[in-house]
N, C-alpha and C positions, 0 to 999 in steps of 0.2 A: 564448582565441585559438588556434587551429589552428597547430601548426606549419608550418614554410614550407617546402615539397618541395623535396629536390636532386635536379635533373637532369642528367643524362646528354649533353652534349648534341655535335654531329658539327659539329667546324669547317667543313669542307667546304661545308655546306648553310645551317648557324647552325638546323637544327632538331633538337629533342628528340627523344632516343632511347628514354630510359626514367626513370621515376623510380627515384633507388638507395636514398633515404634519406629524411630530416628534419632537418632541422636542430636541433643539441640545442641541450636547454634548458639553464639553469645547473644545475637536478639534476642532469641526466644527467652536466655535463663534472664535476660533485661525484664525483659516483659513480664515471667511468670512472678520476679521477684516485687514488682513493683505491682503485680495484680494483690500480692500478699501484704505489702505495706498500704494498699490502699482500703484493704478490708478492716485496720485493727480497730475502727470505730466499734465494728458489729460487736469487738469481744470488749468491750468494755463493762457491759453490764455483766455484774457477776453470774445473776439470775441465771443468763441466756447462755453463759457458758457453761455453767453445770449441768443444762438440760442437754446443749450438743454436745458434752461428753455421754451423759446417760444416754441419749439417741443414737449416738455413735456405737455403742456397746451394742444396743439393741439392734441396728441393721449388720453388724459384722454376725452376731448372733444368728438374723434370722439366712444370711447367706453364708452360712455355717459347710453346707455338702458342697456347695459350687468352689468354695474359698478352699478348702479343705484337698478339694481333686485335684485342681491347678498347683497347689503349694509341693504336695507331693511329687506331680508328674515332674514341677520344675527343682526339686531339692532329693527325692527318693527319702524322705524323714519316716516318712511310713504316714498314715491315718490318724492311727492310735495318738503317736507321738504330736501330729497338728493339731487334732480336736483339744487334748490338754492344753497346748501350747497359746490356740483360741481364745478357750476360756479362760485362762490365765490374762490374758490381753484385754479382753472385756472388760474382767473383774479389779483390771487396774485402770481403764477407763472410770468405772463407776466409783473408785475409791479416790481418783482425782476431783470427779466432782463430787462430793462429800465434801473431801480440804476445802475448796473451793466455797461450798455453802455456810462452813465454817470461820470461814473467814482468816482464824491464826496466823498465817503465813502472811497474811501482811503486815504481821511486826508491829501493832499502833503502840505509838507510845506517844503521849502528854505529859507536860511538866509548866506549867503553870509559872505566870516571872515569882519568883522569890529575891527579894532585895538584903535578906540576912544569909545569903549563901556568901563563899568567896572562891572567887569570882560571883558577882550578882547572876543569876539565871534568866536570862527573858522569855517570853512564850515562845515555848518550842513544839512541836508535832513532827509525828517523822510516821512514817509509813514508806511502805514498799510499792513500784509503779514497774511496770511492766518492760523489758528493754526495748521489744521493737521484733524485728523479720528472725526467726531462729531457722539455721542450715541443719536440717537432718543428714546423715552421711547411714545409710542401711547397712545392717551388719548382713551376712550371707547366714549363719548359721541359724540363725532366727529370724526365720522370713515373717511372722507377727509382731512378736515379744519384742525384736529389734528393729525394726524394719517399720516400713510405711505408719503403721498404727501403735506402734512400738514404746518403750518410756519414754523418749528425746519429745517422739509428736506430742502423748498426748501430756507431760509435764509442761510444755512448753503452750501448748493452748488451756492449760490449766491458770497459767499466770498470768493470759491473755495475750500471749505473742503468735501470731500468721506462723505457719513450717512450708518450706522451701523442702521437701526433701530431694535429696538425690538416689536415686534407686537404684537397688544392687543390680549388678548384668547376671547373679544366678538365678533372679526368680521374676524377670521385671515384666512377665506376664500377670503373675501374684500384684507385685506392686499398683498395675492400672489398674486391677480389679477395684483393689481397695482405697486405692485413690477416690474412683466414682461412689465406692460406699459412703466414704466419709463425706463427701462434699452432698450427698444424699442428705444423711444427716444434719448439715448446713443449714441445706434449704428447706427444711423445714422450722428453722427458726430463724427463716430471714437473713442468714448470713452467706454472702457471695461464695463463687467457688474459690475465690483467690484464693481464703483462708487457708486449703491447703494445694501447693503448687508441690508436681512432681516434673523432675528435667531425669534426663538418661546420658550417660557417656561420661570418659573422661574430663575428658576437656571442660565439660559443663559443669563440675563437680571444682574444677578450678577456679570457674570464671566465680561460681556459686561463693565461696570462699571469699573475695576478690570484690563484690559488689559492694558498693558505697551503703546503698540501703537494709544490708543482712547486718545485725549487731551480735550475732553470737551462733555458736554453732553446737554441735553433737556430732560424734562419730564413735563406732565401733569395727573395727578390725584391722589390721597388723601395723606392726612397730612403723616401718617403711612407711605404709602410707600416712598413718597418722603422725607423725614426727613430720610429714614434708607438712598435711596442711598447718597444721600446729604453728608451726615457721612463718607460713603464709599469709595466720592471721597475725600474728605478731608481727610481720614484716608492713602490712598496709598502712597508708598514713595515718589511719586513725585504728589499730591495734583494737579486735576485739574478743571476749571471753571465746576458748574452745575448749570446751569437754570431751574429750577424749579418752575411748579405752583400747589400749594399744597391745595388750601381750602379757602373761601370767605365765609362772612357772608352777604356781601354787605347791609349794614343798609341804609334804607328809613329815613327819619325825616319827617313830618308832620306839618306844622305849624299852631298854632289855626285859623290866617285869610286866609290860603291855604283851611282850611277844611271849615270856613263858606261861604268861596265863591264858591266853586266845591267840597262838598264833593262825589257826585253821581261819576262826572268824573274819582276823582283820585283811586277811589275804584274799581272802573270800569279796568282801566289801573292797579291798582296793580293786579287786578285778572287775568288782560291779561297776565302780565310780569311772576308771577311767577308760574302758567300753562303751558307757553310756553316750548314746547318739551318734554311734561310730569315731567316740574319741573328740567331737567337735563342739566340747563345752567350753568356753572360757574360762570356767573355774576347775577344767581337767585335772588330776594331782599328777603334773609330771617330772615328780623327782622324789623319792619316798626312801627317808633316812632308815635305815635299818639295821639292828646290829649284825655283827658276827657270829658266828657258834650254833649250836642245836637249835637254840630258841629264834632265834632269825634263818635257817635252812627251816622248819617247820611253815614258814610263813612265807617263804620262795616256794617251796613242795605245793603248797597251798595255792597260791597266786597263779603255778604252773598249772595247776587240773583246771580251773576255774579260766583263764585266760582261752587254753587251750579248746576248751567245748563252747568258745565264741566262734560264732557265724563270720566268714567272710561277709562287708559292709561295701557300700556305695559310698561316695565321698558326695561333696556338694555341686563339686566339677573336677574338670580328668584334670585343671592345672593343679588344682591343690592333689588331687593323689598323686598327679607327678611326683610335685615338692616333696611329700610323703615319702615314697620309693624309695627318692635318694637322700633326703634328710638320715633316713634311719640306718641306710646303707652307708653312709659316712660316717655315721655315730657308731655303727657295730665294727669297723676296723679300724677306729682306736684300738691304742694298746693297750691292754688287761682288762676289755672292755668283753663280756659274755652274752648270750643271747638264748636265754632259756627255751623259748620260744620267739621264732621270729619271726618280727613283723616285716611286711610290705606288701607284694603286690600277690594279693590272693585270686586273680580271676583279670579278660583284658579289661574291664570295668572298676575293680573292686578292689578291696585291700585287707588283708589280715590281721589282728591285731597280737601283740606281742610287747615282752619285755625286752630290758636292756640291765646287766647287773655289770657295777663297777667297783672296784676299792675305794672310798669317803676319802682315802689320803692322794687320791689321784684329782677332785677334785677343789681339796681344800689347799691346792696349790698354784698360780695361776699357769697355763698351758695351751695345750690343743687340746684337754680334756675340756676347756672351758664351753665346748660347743654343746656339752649335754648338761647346761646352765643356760641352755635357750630352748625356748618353747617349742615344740615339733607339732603341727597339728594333726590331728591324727590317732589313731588306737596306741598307743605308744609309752608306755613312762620307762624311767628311770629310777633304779634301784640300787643306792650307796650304800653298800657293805661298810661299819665304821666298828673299828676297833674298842674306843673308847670315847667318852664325851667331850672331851677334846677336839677330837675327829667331826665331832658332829656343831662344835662349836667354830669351827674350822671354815665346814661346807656353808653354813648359814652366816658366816661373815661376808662370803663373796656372793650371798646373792642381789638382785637386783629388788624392786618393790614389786611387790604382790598384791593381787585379789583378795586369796585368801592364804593361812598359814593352819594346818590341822597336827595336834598332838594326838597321839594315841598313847594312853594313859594303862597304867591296872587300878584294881578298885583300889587299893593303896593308897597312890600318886591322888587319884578323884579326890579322897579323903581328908590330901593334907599332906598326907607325911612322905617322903623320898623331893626328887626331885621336878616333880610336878608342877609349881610355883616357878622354879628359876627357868623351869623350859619355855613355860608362856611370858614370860619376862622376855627372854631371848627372843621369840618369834615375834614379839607384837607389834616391836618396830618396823618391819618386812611386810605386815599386811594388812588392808582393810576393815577382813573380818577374819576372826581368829576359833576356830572349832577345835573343841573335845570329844574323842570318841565318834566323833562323825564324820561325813564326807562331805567334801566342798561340793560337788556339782545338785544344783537345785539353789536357784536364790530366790526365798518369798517376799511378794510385795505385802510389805509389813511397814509400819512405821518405826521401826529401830534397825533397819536394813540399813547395810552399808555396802556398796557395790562398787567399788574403786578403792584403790588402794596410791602407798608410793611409787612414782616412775619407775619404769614406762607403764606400769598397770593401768593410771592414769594419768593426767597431763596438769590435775586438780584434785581439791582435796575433798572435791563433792561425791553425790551416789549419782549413778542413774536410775537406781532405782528404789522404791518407797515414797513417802510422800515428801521429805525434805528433798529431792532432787525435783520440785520446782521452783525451789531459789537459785538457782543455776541460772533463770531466764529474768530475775527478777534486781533491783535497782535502789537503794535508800533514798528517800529525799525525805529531807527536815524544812518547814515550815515556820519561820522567825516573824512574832508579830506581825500575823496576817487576823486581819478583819474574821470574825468567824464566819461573818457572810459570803468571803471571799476562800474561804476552806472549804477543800473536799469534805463531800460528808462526814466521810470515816473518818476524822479527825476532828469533826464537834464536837463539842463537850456533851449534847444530849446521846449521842452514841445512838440515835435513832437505827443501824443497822442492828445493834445488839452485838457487835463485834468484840472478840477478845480483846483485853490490850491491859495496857500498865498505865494506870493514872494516875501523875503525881507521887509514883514509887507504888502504887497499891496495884496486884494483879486481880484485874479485874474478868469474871470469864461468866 
């Protein structure tokens, strides 16, 4: 049997552009994955990996316009929104290797035998070593930032592990581009192309999962799929780490003196937030607690201008605007379920965005309202009319784990005094990252980022993004009365790399 062609193909139109590839066979993902276990020599020196991160920045940089056309023609995100998206990717290339020349992350710790401890203590050394073959899984919506060059890659060649990715079928013209980028990158500092292996197709994304020599993986996109590989790696005889970000409801809360003092604003801003990129952020707010009365119909009136002088959008592909269509159209004929403005199919391409307003006491009870307590991808949220704080104590006991969880406060509440403290108390169990006054969509690579939350948001208690989400790829080993001739450098007492670490309880930096 023939392999099965991967196309290229232009949301815009839903027709084929070009054929890029085939879909591999189980040889092939044999082959690529064992081309990547056989390169982890090259990333051993730290040196050499921090400079093919910096290289790598620097060649996606310099094919900026080429990378830029293709990503568009395959996603419709627009220019604007790729060039940011870019440079964002770069600038977290270059901020891995930084950690990297830093050393920190690999945890040294020393402790010297002490014979008046009790228990006695004998020489101990512990540092952190690299796992092995890491499975990228590309998200669609972020064909850079997630995808091929994305945090999963370059976290995971920051710690010194080969990536296997598997490329999304929205953009897998984009993905070989940048495949060749990076392995460009490589070979300028002497490292094979194994290091980074791109396969295409289902089936290959299975087998990927499934290979004896991949020790840990990464994915980004829906509950379904990532809950089956999830399984998969757990099911294998030898069970390995999977990071996983599977699905976000991200709930809004609303507070009655948030809404009488700016309700125009916050309406204003929810329409910006969950708009943004035609609705297909992970961290979209799609469920936004709000009261009843003047001061929350101010902020629906609000919501409705602002929503309403949104552009019909382009989705990533015509199955997800399918899903779209009738997701919303299922949620709008529930009972006491309204639709200010409605969303779905705005053009034969494209989709219009819109609300959905419901009574908080319809969903704080469990039902068939329970379906607009699931993520709709898409222009789309949801808006819980709640009587009282009860009502809203109610909705957020049945939710599931989140990304993020955002209060909207008055300067009051900011200050201290109402009920501002007990709400972020309530929310904080439900999410990752937790905002005041602001909006989830937009996550910076910073090092106090936290980009994962409780199931299903993720699968783990890690980020994938910032710079602690390269321990994700990374391993403890302790070192018991070992010859210090026969110890890794990093773990000598002269500390000749100049490495952070704790010695003998003293932090040393």
């Amino acid at each position: 049997m023939a392999a099965a062609p991967v196309w290229s193909v232009d949301p815009r139109t839903g027709k084929q552009r070009e054929q890029v590839a085939v879909e591999a066979t189980a040889q092939e993902v044999d082959a690529t994955v064992r081309a990547a276990h056989a390169a982890r020599q090259a990333l051993v020196d730290r040196t050499v990996r921090a400079a093919f991160l910096r290289s790598a920045a620097d060649e996606l940089k310099a094919a900026e316009s080429t990378l830029v056309e293709v990503a568009d023609a395959e996603t419709a995100l627009g220019p604007v929104r790729l060039t940011g998206e870019l440079a964002r990717t770069c600038y977290q290339l270059r901020a891995f290797a930084d950690i990297v020349d830093e050393g920190e992350f690999l945890g040294v710790v020393v402790n010297h035998p002490d014979d008046t401890a009790t228990p006695p203590i004998p020489d101990l050394r512990r540092y952190k070593v690299p796992l092995g073959v890491v499975a990228v899984y590309s998200a669609s919506n972020f064909p850079f930032a997630f995808s091929v060059p994305g945090g999963d890659t370059a976290s995971a060649l920051a710690a010194g592990c080969p990536v296997v990715v598997k490329a999304h079928p929205d953009h897998p013209a984009l993905s070989e581009l940048v495949a060749k980028v990076l392995r460009r990158a490589a070979a300028r500092h002497d490292i094979p192309d194994g290091v980074l292996g791109l396969v295409h197709g289902f089936e290959a994304g299975v087998e990927l999962i499934g290979h004896p020599l991949v020790a840990a993986a990464g994915f980004t996109g829906s509950v379904r799929g990532g809950r089956a590989l999830f399984d998969a790696a757990a099911a294998r005889p030898v069970p390995i780490p999977f990071h996983g970000e599977l699905g976000s409801l991200n709930p809004v809360v609303v507070t009655e003196a948030a809404a009488v003092e700016r309700a125009e604003a916050i309406g204003a801003g929810l329409a910006g937030s969950m708009t943004l990129g035609v609705g297909q952020f992970c961290v979209k707010p799609g469920l936004v607690l709000v009261p009843a009365g003047d001061a929350g119909d101010g902020l629906v009136k609000s919501l409705t201008d602002a929503v309403s002088a949104t552009d019909a959008g382009v989705l990533l592909d015509h199955r997800m605007r399918d899903n779209f269509v009738a997701g919303v159209a299922e949620r709008a004929a529930l009972p006491d379920v309204d639709s200010p403005v409605t969303p779905g199919a705005g053009g034969e391409h494209t989709v219009s965005a819109g609300f959905l307003t419901v009574p908080a006491a319809r969903l704080a009870a469990e039902g068939a309202h329970d379906l607009l307590l699931e993520e709709c991808f898409g222009p789309v949220t949801v808006v819980a009319r709640y009587q009282d704080e009860g009502e809203v104590r109610g909705v957020l006991s049945r939710l599931p784990g989140n990304l993020t969880a955002t209060v909207q406060l008055s300067a009051e509440e900011v200050a201290g005094e109402g009920a501002g403290a007990a709400l972020l108390a309530e929310v904080t169990p439900l999410a990752g990252r937790v905002l005041v006054n602001g909006w989830p969509t937009g996550v910076a690579v910073a090092a106090a980022q936290q980009h994962g939350g409780p199931y299903p948001a993720t699968t783990s208690t890690s980020t994938s993004v910032g710079g602690t989400a390269i321990e994700r790829w990374l391993r403890p080993v302790a070192y018991q009365g070992v010859p210090e001739a026969l110890l890794p450098v990093e773990l000598r007492d002269e500390n000749a790399l100049g490495l952070p670490r704790r010695f003998n309880g003293v932090l040393e930096r």
